[in-house]
C-alpha positions in Angstrom: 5.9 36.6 -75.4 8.4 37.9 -78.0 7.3 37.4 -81.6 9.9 34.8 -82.4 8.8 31.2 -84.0 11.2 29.6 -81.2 9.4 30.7 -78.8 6.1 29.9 -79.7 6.9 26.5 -80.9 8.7 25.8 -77.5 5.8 26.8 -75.7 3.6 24.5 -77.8 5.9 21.8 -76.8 6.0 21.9 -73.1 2.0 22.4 -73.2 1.7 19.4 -74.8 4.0 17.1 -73.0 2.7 17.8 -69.8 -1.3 18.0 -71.3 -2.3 21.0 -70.5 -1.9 24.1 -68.5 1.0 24.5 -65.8 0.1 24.5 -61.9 1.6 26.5 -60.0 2.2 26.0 -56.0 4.7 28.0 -54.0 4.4 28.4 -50.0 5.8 31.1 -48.1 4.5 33.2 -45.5 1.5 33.5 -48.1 1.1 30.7 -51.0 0.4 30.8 -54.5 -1.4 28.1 -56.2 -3.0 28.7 -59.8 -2.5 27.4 -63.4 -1.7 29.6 -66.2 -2.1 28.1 -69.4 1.8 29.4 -71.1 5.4 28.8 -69.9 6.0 33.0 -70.0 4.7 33.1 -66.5 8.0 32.2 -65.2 9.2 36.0 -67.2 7.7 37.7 -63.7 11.1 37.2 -62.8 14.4 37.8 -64.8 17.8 36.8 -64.3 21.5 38.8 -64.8 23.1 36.0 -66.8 27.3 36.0 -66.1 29.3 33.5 -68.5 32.9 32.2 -67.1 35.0 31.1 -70.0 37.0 27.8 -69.2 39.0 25.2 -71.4 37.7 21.8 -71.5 40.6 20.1 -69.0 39.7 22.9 -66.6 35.4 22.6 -67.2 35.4 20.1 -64.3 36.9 21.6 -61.8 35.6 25.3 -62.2 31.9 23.9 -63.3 31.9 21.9 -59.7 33.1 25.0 -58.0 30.5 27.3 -59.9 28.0 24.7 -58.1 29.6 25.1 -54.5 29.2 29.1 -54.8 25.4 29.1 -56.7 23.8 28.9 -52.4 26.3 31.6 -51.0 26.2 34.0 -54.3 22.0 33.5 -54.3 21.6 34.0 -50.4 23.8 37.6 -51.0 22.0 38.8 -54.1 17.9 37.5 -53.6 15.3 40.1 -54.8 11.7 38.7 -55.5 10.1 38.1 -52.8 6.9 38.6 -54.2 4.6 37.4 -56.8 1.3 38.4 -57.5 1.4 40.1 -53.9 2.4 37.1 -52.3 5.0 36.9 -49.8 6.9 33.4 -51.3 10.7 32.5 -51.4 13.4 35.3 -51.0 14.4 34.1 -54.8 10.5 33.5 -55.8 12.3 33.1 -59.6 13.8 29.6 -58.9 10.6 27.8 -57.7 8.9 29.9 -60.3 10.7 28.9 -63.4 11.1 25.3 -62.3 7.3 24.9 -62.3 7.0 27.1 -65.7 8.8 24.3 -67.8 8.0 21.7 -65.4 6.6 18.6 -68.0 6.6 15.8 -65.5 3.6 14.2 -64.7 2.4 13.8 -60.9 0.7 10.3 -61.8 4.7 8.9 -61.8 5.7 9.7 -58.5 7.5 6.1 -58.5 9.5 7.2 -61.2 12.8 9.6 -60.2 12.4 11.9 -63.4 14.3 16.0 -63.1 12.5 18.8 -64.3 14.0 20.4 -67.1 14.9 23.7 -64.9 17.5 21.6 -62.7 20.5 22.2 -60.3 22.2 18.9 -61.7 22.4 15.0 -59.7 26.0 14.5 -59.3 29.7 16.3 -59.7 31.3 16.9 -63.2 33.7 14.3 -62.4 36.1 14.2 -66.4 34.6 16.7 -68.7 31.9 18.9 -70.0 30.7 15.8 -72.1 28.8 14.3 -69.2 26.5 16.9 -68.7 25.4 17.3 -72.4 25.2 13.2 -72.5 22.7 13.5 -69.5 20.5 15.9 -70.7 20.1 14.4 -74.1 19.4 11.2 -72.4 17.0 12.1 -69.7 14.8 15.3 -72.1 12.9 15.0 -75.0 14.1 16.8 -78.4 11.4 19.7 -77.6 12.4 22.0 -81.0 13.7 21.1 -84.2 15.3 23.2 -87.2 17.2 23.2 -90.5 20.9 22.3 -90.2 23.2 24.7 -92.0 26.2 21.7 -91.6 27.1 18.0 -91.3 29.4 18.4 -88.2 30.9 15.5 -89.6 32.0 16.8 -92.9 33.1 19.6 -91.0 35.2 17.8 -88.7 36.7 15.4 -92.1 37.4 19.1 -93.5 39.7 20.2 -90.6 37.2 22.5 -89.4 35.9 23.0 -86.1 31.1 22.3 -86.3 29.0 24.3 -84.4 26.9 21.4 -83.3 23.8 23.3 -83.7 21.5 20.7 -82.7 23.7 20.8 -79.4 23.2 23.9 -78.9 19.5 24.0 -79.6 18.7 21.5 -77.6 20.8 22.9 -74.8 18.8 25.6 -75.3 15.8 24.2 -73.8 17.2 22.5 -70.8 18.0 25.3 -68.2 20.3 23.9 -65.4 21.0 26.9 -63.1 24.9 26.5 -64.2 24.7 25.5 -67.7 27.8 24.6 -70.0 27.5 26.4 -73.3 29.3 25.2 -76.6 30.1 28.4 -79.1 32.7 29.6 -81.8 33.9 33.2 -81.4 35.9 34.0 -85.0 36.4 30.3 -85.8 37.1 29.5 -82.2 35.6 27.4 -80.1 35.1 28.0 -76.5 33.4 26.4 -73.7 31.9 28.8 -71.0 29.5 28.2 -67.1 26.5 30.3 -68.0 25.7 31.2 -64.2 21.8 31.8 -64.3 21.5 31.8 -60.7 22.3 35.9 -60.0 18.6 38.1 -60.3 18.5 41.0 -62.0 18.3 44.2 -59.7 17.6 46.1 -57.7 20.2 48.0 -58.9 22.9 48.1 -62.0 25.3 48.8 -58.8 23.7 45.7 -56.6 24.4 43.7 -60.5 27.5 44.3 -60.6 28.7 43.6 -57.4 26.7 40.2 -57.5 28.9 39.1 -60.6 32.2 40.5 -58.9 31.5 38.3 -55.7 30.5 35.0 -58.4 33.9 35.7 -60.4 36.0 36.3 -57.7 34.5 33.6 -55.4 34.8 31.0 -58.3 38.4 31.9 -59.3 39.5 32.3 -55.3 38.2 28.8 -54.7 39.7 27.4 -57.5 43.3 28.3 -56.7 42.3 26.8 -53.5 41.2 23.7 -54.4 42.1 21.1 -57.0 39.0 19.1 -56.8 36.1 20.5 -55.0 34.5 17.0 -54.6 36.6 15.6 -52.2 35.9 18.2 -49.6 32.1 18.5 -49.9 29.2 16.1 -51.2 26.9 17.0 -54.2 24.0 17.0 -52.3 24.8 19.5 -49.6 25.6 22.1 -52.4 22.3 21.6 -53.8 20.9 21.9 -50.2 22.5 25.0 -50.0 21.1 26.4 -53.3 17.8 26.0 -52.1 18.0 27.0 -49.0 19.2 30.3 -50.3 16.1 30.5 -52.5 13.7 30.1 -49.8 15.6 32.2 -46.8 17.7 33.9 -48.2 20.6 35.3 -45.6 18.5 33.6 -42.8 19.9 30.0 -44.4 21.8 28.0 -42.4 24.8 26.3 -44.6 26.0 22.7 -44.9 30.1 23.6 -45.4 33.2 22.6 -46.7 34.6 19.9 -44.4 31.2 19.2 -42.6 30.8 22.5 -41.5 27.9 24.1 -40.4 27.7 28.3 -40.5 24.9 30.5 -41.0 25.1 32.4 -44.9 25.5 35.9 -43.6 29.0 34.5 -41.6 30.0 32.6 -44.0 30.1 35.1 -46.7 31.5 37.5 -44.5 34.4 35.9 -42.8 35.5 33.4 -45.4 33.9 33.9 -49.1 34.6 38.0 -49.4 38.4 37.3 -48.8 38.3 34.7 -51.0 36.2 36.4 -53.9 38.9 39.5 -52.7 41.9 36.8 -53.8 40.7 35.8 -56.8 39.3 39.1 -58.4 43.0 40.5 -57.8 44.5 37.5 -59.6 42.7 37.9 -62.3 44.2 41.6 -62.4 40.8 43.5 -61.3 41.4 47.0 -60.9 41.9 47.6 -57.2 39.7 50.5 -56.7 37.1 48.0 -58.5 37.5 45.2 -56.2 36.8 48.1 -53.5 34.2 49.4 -54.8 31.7 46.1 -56.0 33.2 43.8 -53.0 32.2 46.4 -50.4 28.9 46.7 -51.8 28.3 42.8 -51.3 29.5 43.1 -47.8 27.7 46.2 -46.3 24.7 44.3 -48.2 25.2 41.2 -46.4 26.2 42.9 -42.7 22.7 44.9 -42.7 20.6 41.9 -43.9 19.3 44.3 -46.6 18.8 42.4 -50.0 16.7 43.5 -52.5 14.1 41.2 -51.1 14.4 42.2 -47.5 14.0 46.1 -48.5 10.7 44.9 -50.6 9.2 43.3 -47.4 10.5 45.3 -44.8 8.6 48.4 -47.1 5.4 46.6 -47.5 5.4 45.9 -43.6 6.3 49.4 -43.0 3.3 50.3 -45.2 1.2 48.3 -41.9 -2.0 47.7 -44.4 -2.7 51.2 -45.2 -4.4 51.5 -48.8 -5.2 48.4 -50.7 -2.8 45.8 -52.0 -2.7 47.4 -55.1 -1.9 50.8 -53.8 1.0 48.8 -51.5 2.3 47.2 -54.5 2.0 50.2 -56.8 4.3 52.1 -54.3 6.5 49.5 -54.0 7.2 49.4 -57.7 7.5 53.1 -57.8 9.5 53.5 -54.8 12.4 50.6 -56.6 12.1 52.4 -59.8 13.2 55.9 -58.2 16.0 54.6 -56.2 17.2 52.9 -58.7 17.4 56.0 -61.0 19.5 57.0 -57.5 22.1 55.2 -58.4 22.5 53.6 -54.6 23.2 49.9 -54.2 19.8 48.7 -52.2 21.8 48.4 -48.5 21.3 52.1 -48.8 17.7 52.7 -49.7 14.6 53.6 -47.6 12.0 51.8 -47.4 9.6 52.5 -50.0 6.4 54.8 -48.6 3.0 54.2 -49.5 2.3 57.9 -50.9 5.0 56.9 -53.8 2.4 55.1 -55.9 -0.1 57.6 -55.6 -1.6 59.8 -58.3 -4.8 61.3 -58.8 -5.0 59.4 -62.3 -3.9 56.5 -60.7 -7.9 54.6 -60.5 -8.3 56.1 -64.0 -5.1 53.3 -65.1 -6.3 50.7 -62.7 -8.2 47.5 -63.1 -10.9 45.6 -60.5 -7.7 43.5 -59.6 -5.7 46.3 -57.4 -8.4 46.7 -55.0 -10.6 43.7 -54.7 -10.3 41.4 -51.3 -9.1 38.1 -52.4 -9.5 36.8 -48.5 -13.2 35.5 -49.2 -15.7 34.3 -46.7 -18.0 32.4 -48.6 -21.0 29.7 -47.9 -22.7 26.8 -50.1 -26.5 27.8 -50.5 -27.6 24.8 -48.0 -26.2 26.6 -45.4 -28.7 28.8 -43.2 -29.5 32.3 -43.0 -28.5 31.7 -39.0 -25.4 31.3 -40.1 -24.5 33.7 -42.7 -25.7 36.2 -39.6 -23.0 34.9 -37.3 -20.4 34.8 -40.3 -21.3 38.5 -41.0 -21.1 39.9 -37.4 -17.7 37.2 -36.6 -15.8 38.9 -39.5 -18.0 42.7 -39.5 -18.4 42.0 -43.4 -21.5 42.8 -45.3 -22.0 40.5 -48.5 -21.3 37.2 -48.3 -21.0 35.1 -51.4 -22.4 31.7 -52.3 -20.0 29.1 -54.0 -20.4 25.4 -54.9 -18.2 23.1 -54.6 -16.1 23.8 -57.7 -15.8 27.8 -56.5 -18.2 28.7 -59.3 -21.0 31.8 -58.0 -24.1 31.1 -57.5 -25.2 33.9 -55.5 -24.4 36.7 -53.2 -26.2 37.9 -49.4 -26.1 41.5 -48.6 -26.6 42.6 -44.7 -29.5 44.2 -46.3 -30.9 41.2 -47.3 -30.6 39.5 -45.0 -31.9 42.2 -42.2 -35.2 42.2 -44.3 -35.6 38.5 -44.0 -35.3 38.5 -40.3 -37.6 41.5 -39.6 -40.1 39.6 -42.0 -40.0 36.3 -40.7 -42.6 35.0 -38.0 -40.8 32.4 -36.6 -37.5 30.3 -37.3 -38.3 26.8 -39.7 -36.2 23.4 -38.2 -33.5 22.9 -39.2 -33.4 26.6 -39.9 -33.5 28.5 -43.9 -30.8 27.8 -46.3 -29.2 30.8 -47.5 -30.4 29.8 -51.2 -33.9 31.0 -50.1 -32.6 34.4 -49.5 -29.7 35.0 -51.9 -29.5 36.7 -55.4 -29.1 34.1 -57.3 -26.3 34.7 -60.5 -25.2 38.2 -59.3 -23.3 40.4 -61.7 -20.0 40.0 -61.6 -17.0 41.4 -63.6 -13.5 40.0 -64.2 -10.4 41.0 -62.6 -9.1 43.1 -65.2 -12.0 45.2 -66.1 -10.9 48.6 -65.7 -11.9 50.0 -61.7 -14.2 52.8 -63.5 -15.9 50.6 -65.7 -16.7 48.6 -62.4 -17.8 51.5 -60.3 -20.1 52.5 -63.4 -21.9 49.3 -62.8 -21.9 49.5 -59.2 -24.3 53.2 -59.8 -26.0 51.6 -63.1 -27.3 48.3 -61.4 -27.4 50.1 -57.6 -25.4 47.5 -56.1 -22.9 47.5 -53.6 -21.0 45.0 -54.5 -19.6 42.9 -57.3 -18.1 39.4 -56.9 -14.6 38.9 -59.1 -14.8 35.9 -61.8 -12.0 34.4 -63.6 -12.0 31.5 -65.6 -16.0 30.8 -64.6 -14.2 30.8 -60.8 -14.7 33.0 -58.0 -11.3 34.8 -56.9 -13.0 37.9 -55.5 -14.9 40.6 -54.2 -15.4 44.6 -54.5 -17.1 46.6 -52.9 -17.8 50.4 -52.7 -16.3 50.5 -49.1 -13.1 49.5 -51.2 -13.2 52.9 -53.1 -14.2 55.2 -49.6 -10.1 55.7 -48.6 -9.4 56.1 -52.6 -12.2 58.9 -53.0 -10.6 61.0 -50.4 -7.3 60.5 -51.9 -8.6 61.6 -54.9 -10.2 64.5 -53.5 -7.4 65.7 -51.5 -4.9 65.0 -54.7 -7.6 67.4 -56.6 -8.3 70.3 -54.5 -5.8 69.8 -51.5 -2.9 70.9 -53.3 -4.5 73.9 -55.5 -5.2 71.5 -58.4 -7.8 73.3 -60.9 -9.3 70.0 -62.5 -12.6 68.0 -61.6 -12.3 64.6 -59.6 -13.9 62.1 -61.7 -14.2 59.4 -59.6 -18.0 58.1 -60.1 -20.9 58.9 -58.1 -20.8 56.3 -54.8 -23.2 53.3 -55.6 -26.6 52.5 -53.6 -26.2 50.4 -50.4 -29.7 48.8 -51.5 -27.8 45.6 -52.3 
């Protein structure tokens, strides 16, 4: 979090309107459901803010266009895909930061209340006004400060206020297109703060996201003198989140009732348009060119940032573990983005581009646990651990209750020695609490990998169940560290290096 007292005192806030830690639930193709107990979870994913200056008899118009576009612009420009490994929404950063300042409580589900990360409920239908009347009425004064002015003095004076209690409170209600309030040399201004755009994967890809908003706002503005009467609210919000979740793959609801995929209908109608209005507003041509064409061999190829992310890790086909597939990902991005190359043309990121020999020295338990667990209560039988162990060719199998707190772990060791040592099998057969080690060591997820191997040879174990929070979340085991040993080894000696591997001694297979 950055060392600022807003911050903190904001984050003190939304904790305790909504009593307690945020919950977090996002389904893609994988889901994420957790708590985390700040609101700077939601800075996984960061945003290329672009500001479109407007005077208040225009605000209505260009903020209800500005709406219209957000689907469209977001469907063109998604890039995190991902979050904490998981495959989500192609734009992971809108459910993400909805939930992350999310104070509503689930116990008034009769009650129609917006979170306070919002695309709007209705068109800006006379001026700015409206929308700051709303938000003041519907959220909570979260922050408070001293007051350098009496805007009414100010105004008696012949002076134009700040409104700082405006803007401080406007501060800490984050529609997607928000209207900001400022003075620029004595002047006020009222600009759309577009907070839709991500940042990345590239400055080039950045640029060419805010040429396509500008032009496509300005384009469809000289088009249309009132958005409203040629499309309803709710299909533009539709839109938006459709383009979150799918990305290019969303299927659009359309001006005059029309119904077009995204990738056609930024292709054959929006690009001309964003074309119209960036050379009205005097772009350079060779600009226009340059960041348009960008947006449009983007969108012809399907390859976003988030596509390029997913189509590498699927190209990576499992090899390594997920840390190793996410640690080349990340490495992969940050070299073709010293490239200079708009995404379209990158290649997919490989998995030998996160590898180092020092990488398990920098590495926590986290980057190559298994977090796909197989687990049993300890009133289930032995006979059945067997089957679970041979069904899914594992070899520990860990004991939960019914809260996911460890109780105890089965090794195939174990469990062979109580079957060769058994005369004949009981009714009802053995529950797996006869056989198991009960309160097994375990480490948390972000104990360093060689402080957890050191265990592993110390205690002679093979394995060591992942705790967070008193909860089970994982497993590692030394099989995990076979395919990095060998990396390590060939990194070492196959290329001539002179150094010593120092990856540990393998641990005992006793347990």
């Amino acid at each position: 979090m950055t060392p600022r007292p807003r911050y903190y005192a904001l984050n003190d806030a939304i904790t305790r309107l909504r009593g307690g830690p945020g919950q977090f639930q996002i389904r893609g193709v994988d889901e994420l459901f957790m708590k985390h107990d700040t609101i700077m979870l939601e800075g996984c994913n960061t945003s290329f803010q672009t500001h479109f200056q407007v005077s208040p008899e225009e605000f209505p118009r260009f903020y209800n266009i500005a709406q219209v576009v957000a689907g469209p612009c977001l469907a063109a420009a998604t890039n995190s895909p991902l979050l904490f490994g998981k495959r989500l929404w192609r734009e992971t950063r809108i459910a993400l930061f909805e939930q992350a300042v999310d104070t509503r409580s689930s116990n008034l589900y009769l009650r129609e209340m917006s979170p306070r990360v919002h695309f709007g409920s209705g068109w800006v239908e006379e001026s700015v006004t409206e929308i700051f009347k709303e938000d003041i009425s519907r959220f909570r004064v979260l922050i408070t400060t001293e007051m350098e002015e009496n805007p009414f003095d100010v105004l008696e004076a012949g002076d134009v206020p700040k409104l700082e209690a405006l803007q401080l409170h406007n501060g800490t209600v984050y529609r997607w297109n928000r209207a900001c309030y400022g003075i620029t040399d004595g002047k006020p201004h009222l600009r759309i703060e577009n907070r839709i755009l991500p940042s990345g994967p590239s400055t080039v890809d950045q640029v060419a996201n805010a040429a396509f908003w500008f032009g496509l706002v300005s384009g469809l503005a000289a088009k249309y003198d009132d958005i409203a009467n040629v499309m309803a609210f709710d299909d533009a919000k539709s839109n938006f989140i459709a383009a979150a979740r799918h990305g290019l793959a969303s299927q659009f609801e359309w001006i005059e009732g029309r119904q077009v995929p995204a990738h056609k209908l930024i292709l054959e109608d929006l690009l001309p348009l964003a074309e119209e209005g960036l050379r009205a507003s005097d772009i350079d041509e060779g600009d226009i060119e340059r960041y348009l064409g960008v947006i449009e061999a983007r969108v012809r190829t399907r390859r976003t940032g988030s596509q390029w992310q997913l189509n590498s890790l699927a190209q990576m086909d499992n090899g390594g573990t997920r840390g190793e597939r996410l640690s080349a990902l990340v490495a992969g991005m940050v070299q073709r983005q010293k490239d200079g190359k708009p995404v379209h043309e990158w290649t997919p990121a490989t998995l030998d581009e996160g590898y180092s020999p020092d990488h398990m020295q920098n590495s926590c338990v986290e980057d190559y646990m298994s977090t796909d667990l197989f687990t049993v209560h300890e009133q289930e039988t032995v006979e059945f651990v067997a089957y679970l162990m041979d069904w899914q060719r594992i070899r520990h199998v860990l004991v939960e209750d019914e809260h996911h707190h460890l109780v105890g772990l089965v090794s195939h060791r174990s469990l062979l020695r109580h079957l060769a040592e058994r005369d004949e099998v009981p009714k009802g057969g053995v529950p797996v609490g006869h056989i198991m080690v009960s309160d097994p060591v375990s480490v948390p997820p972000d104990m360093p990998t060689i402080e957890a191997v050191q265990i592993m040879r110390e205690r002679q174990i093979s394995a060591l169940p992942v705790v967070r929070d008193d909860q089970l979340v994982g497993i590692i085991t030394e099989r995990d560290f076979m395919d990095l040993a060998g990396q390590l080894l060939e990194g070492e000696f196959g290329n001539g290096a002179s150094r010593t591997a120092t990856i540990p001694d393998a641990a005992s297979p006793e347990e």
